[in-house]
N, C-alpha and C positions, 0 to 999 in steps of 0.2 A: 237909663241907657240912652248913650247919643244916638241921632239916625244921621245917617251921611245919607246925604244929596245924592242925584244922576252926575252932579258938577264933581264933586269929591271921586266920584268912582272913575268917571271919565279920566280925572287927574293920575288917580293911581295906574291907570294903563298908559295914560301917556307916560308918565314917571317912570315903569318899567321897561317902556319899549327902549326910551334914555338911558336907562342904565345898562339892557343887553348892547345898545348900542356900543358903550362905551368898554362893555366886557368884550367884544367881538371885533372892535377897529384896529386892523391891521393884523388880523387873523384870517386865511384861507382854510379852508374847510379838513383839508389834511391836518394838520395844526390844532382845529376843534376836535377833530376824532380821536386824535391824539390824548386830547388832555380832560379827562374825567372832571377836575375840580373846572374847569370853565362848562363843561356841559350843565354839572348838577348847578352850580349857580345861574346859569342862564336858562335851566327849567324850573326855578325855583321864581324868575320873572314870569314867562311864560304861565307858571301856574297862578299868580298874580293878577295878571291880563286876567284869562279865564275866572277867577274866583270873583274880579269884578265887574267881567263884563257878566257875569250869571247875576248879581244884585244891579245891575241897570234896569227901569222901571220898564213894563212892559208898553207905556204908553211913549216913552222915547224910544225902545226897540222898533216899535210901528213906524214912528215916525221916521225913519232911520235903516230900512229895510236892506241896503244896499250894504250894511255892512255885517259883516261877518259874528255876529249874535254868537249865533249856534257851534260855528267852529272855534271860535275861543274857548266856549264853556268844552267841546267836545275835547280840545286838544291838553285841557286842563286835567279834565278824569282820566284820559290816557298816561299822562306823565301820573298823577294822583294813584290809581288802581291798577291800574295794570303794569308798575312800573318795569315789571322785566319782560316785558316784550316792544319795548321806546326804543324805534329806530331813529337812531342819531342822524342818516342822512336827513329826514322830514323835519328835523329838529333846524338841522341847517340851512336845508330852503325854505323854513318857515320865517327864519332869522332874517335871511338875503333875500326873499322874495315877497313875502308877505307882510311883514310888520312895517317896511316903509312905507307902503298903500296906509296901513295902517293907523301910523302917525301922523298924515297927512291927514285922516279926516277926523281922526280926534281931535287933531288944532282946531279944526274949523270947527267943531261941534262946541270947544271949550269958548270961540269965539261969540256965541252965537250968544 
């Protein structure tokens, strides 16, 4: 079995913050609520994020404490388990408000 790296996993959250980007550009949030197949595809990143930010070592999470660990793995099991109670607005500003923080420090993480 292969093991991926803190670097491979960090890759795959930047990789899908890019890709909801790309699912989300030049869509306003009515527009999202609107349209089921753009939600489940961009909770289907969303649970990507989470799935790897939960395999990042515990020893770069420490080091690293500023960024959101816990809330990705959390918003992960939410869309994962509980899927009929996923309110699409927090989907939204999770999209518009949080993942570009997001992205921003993943870069730099990938830089380092």
């Amino acid at each position: 079995m292969r093991k991926i790296d803190d670097t491979a996993r960090l890759g795959h959250i930047y990789d899908a913050i890019c890709t909801i980007e790309t699912y989300s550009a030049g869509v306003n949030k009515t527009a999202f609520l609107a349209n089921g197949m753009m939600q489940d595809a961009i909770m289907r990143q969303i649970e990507i994020i989470g799935e790897a930010a939960g395999r990042i070592s515990y020893e770069l999470q420490e080091k690293h404490p500023d960024l959101p660990w816990l809330e990705m793995r959390a918003i992960r099991n939410k869309i994962v388990h509980d899927y009929l109670e996923i309110n699409t607005d927090i989907i939204w500003d999770t999209v518009k408000n949080d993942l570009p923080f997001l992205k921003t420090q993943i870069k730099k993480l990938l830089g380092e």
